[in-house]
C-alpha positions as CSV (number, residue, x, y, z in Angstrom):
1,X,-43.0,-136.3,46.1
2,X,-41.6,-135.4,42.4
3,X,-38.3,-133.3,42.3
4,X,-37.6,-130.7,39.3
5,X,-34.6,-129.4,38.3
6,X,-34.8,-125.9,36.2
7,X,-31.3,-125.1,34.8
8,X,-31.7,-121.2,33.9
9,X,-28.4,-119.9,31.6
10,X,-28.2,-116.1,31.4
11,X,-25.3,-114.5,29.3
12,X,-24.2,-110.9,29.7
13,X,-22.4,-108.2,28.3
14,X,-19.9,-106.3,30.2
15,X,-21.7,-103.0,30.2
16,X,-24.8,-105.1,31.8
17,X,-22.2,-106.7,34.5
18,X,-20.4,-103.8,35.3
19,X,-24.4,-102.1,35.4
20,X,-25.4,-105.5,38.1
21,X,-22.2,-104.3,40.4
22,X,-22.8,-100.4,40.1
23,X,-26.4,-101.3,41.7
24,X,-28.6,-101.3,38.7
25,X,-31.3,-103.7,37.4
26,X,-30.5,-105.6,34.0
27,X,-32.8,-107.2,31.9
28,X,-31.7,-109.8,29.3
29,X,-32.9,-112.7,27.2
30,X,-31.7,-116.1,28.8
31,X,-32.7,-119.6,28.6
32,X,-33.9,-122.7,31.0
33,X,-34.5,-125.9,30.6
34,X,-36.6,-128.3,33.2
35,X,-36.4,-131.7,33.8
36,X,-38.6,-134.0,36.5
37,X,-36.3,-136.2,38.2
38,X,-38.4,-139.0,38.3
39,X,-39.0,-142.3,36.3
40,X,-41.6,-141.6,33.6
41,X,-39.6,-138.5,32.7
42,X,-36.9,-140.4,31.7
43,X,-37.4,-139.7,27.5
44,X,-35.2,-137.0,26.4
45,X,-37.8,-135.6,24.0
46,X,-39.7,-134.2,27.3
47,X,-36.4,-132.5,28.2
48,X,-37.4,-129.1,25.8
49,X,-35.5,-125.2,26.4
50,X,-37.4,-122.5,26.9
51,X,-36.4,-118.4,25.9
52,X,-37.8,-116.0,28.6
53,X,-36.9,-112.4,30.0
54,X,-34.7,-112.3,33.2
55,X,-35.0,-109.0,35.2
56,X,-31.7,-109.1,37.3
57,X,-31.9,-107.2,40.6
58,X,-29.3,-106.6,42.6
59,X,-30.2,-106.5,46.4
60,X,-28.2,-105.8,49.5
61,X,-30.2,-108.9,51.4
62,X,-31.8,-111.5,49.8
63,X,-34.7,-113.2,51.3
64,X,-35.7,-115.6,47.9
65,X,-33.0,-115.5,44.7
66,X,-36.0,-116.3,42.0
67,X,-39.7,-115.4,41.7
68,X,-42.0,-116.7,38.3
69,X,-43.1,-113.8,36.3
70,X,-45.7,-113.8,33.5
71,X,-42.7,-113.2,30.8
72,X,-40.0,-115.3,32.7
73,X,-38.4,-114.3,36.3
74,X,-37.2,-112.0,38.3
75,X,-33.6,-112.9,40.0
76,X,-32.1,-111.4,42.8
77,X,-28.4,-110.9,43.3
78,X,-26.9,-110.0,46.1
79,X,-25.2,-106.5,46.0
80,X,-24.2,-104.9,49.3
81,X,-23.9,-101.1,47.7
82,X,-27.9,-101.5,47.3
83,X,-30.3,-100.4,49.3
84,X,-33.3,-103.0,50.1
85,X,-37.4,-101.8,49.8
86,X,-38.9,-101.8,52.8
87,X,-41.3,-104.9,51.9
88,X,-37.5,-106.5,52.0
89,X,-36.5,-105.6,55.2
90,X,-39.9,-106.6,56.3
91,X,-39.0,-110.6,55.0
92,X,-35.6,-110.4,56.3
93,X,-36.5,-109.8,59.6
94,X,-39.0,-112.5,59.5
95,X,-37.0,-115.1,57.7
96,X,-34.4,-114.4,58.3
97,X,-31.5,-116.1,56.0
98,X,-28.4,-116.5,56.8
99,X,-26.8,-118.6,54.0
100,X,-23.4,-117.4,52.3
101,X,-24.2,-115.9,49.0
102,X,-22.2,-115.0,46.3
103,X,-21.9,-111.1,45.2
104,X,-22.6,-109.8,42.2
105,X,-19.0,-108.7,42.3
106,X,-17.7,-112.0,40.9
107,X,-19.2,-111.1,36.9
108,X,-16.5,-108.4,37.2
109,X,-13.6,-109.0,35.3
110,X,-10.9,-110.7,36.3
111,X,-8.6,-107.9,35.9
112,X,-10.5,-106.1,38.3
113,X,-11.1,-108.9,40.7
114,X,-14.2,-111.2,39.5
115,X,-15.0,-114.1,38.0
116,X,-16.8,-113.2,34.8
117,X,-19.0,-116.1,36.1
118,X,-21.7,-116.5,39.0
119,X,-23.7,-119.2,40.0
120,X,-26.6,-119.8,42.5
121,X,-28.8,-122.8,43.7
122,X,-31.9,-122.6,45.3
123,X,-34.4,-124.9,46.3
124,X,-38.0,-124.5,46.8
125,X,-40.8,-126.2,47.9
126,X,-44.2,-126.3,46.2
127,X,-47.3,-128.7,47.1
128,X,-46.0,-132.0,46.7
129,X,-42.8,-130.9,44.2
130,X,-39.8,-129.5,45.2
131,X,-37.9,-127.3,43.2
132,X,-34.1,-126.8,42.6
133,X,-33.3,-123.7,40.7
134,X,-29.8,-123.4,39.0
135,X,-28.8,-120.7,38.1
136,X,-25.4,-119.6,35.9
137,X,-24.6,-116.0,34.9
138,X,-21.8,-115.7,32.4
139,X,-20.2,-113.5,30.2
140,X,-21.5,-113.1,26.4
141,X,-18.1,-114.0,25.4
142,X,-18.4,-117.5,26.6
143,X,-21.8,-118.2,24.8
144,X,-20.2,-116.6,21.6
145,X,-16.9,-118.6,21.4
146,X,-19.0,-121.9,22.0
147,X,-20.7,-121.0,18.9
148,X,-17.5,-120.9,16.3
């Protein structure tokens, strides 16, 4: 069975972190890159990254944190001042999940109690491939001072 690792980096502003915690969806331009974790992937010129939209949603329980999408994916974050669809409370009471999450509240600040950081790791499982999503979310700031 192959394994791939998809490293997604999504970099937000403060008005579209502060939106996240208030309850709101965000979209933004991010990046991932993918590599097999297997032998005859071993060249780095198969390693390649990859521009896509991100729709950020935050939820108040989350079921799956990342779903394909024709233009990139859809993340959900966990928010507990959101209210869930009733499709979602349909899969949480079926799957239920109970794994510690981390809030959305942690891209806050840290004047006002975050992080300005959030990360989250998933795995999945697909016919014979299994899939481990990594996920960072971090403020524009960071992205901008690597650059100087």
């Amino acid at each position: 069975m192959n394994t791939l690792y998809i490293s997604h980096n999504i970099f937000l502003s403060k008005k579209q972190r502060y939106d996240l915690v208030e309850g709101h969806a965000v979209k933004v331009i991010g990046t991932f890159t993918q590599v097999f974790a297997d032998e005859k992937f071993k060249d780095p010129k198969d390693i390649h990254e990859y521009f896509c939209l991100y729709n950020l949603i935050p939820k108040n329980k989350i079921f799956k944190n990342i779903y394909k999408t024709r233009q990139g994916y859809d993340v959900c974050l966990l928010n507990n001042k959101t209210k869930n669809s009733f499709l979602d409370r349909i899969k949480n009471l079926i799957f239920s999940k109970n794994e510690i999450q981390e809030d959305v509240k942690k891209l806050l600040d840290v004047c006002d109690g975050g992080a300005e950081w959030m990360f989250v790791l998933e795995q999945d499982f697909k016919k014979n491939l299994i899939l481990f999503h990594k996920i960072q979310i971090q403020k524009i700031e960071t992205l901008l001072e690597s650059l100087i």
